[in-house]
C-alpha positions as CSV (number, residue, x, y, z in Angstrom):
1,X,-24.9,10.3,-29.7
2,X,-22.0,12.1,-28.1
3,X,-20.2,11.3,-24.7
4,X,-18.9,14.2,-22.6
5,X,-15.5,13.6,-21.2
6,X,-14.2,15.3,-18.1
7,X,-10.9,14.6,-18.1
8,X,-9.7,18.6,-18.2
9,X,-11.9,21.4,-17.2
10,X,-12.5,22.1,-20.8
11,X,-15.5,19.9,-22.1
12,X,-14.7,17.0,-24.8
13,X,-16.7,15.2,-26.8
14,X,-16.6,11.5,-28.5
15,X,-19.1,10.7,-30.7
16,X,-20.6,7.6,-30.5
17,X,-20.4,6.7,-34.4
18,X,-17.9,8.0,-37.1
19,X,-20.6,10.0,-39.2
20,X,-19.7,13.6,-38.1
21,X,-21.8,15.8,-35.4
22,X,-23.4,19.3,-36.8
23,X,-22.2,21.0,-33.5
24,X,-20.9,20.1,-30.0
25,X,-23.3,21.2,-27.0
26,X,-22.3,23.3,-24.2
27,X,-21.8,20.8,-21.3
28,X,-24.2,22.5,-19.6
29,X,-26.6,21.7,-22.0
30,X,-26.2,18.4,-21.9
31,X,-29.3,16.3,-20.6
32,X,-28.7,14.0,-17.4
33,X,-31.6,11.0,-17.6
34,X,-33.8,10.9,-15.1
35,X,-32.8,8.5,-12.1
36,X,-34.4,5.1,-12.1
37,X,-35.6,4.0,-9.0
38,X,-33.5,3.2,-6.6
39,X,-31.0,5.8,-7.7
40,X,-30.1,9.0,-6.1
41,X,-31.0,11.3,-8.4
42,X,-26.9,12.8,-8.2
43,X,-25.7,9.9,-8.8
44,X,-23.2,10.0,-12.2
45,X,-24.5,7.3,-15.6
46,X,-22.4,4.5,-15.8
47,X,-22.2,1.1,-16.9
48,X,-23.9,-1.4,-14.8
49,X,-21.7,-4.9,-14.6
50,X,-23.0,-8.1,-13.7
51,X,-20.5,-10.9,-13.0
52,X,-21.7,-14.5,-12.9
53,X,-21.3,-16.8,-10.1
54,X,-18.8,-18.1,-11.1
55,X,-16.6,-14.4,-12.1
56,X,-17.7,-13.6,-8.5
57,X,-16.0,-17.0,-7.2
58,X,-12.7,-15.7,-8.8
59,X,-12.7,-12.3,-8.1
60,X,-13.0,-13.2,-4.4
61,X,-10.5,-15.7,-5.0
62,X,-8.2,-13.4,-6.6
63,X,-8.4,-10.5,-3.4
64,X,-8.1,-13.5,-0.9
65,X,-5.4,-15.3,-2.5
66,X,-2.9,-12.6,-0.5
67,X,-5.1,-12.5,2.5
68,X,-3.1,-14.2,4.9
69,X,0.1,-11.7,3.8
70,X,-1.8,-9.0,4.4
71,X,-3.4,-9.9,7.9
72,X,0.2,-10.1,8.6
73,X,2.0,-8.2,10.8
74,X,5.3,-7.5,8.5
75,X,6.2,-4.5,7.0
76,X,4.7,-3.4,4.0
77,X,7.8,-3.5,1.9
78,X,8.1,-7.3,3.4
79,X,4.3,-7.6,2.1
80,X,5.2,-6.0,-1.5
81,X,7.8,-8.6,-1.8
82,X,5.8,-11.6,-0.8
83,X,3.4,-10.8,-2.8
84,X,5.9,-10.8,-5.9
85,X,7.5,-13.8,-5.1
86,X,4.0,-15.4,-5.1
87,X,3.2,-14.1,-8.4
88,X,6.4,-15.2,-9.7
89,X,6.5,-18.7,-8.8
90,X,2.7,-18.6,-10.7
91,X,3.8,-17.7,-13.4
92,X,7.0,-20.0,-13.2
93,X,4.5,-23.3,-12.7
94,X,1.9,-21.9,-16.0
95,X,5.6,-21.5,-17.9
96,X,6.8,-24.9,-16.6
97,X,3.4,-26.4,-17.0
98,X,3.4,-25.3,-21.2
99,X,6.6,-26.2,-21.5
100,X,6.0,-30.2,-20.2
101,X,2.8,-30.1,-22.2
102,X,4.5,-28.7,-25.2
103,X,7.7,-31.4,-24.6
104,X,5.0,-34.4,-24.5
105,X,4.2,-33.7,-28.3
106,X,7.6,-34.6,-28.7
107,X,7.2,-37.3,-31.8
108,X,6.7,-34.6,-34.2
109,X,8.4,-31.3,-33.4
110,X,9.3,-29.5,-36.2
111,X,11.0,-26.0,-36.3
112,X,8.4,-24.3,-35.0
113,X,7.3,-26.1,-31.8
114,X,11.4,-26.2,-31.6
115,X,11.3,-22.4,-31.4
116,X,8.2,-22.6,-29.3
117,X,10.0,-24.5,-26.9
118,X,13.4,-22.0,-26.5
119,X,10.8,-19.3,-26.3
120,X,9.0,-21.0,-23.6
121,X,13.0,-21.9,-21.9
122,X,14.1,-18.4,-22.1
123,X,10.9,-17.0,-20.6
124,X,11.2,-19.5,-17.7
125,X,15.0,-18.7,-17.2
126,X,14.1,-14.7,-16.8
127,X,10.9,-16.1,-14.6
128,X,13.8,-17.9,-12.1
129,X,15.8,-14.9,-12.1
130,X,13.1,-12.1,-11.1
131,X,12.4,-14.9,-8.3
132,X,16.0,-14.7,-7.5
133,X,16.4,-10.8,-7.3
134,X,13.3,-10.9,-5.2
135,X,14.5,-13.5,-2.9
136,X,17.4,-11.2,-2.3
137,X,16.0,-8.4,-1.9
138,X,13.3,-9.8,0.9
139,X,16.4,-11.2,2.5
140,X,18.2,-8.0,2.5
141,X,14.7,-5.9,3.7
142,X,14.5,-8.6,6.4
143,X,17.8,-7.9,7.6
144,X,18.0,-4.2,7.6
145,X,14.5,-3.8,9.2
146,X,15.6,-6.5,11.7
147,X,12.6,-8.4,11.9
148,X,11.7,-10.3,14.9
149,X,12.0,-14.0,14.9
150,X,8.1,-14.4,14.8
151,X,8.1,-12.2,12.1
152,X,10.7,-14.0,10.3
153,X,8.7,-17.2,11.2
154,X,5.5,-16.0,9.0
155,X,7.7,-14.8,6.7
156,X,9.1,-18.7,6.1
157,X,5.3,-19.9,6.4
158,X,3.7,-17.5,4.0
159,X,6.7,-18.3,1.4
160,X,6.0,-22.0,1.8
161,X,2.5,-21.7,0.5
């Protein structure tokens, strides 16, 4: 089976397994399937996914979790920022949250969970200061685009949540 690439105008091909192909087709002579009903007959082969109601309860989640900045009315460098500063202080609580876990098994750390642990320290010391940088930086953004004091107002209630 081979797989034409378009990636350039000159036509590639993959094969599908590693024993070798006698010669490459033309991509014009490459046979499109017909379309199964339902399907406009242009329409390109793909991969059909199917996520479980459960994937589709998280990929909602994930595009709504930075909703409410993006209904906002802030500038979109304001935005970018929020939405770093949220992703940040994620990761710091997962970070924070292995670390505790990882300090409860205390009665029986040996070298390794002691490494594990300075690993886990250093990573959440670098989280804190990306967080820091990006505090700064939406301070100083604020400040030279001389937001409004409603706009500064959202920007206090969307870094609260």
């Amino acid at each position: 089976m081979q797989v034409a690439t378009n990636v350039s105008r000159e036509p590639s091909y993959v094969t599908a397994s590693a024993a070798p192909v006698a010669a490459a087709a033309p991509a014009e002579a490459v046979e499109q399937p017909a379309a199964a009903p339902g399907e406009e007959a242009g329409s390109a082969p793909g991969v059909k996914v199917s996520l479980s109601d459960v994937g589709l309860a998280r990929s909602r989640e994930a595009e709504n979790k930075n909703a409410d900045i993006d209904e906002s009315n802030l500038p979109d460098e304001v935005k970018r920022l929020l939405k770093m500063i949220r992703e940040l202080k994620a990761q710091l609580a997962e970070k924070m949250a292995e670390l505790q876990a990882l300090m409860a098994q205390g009665d029986r750390q040996d070298e390794a969970q002691q490494a594990r642990v300075r690993g886990l320290q250093t990573e959440i010391g670098s989280i804190n200061g990306a967080l820091s940088t990006a505090n700064a930086q939406l301070v100083k953004v604020m400040r030279d685009q001389k937001l409004s004091s409603e706009q500064s107002a959202t920007v206090a209630s969307l870094m609260a949540k």
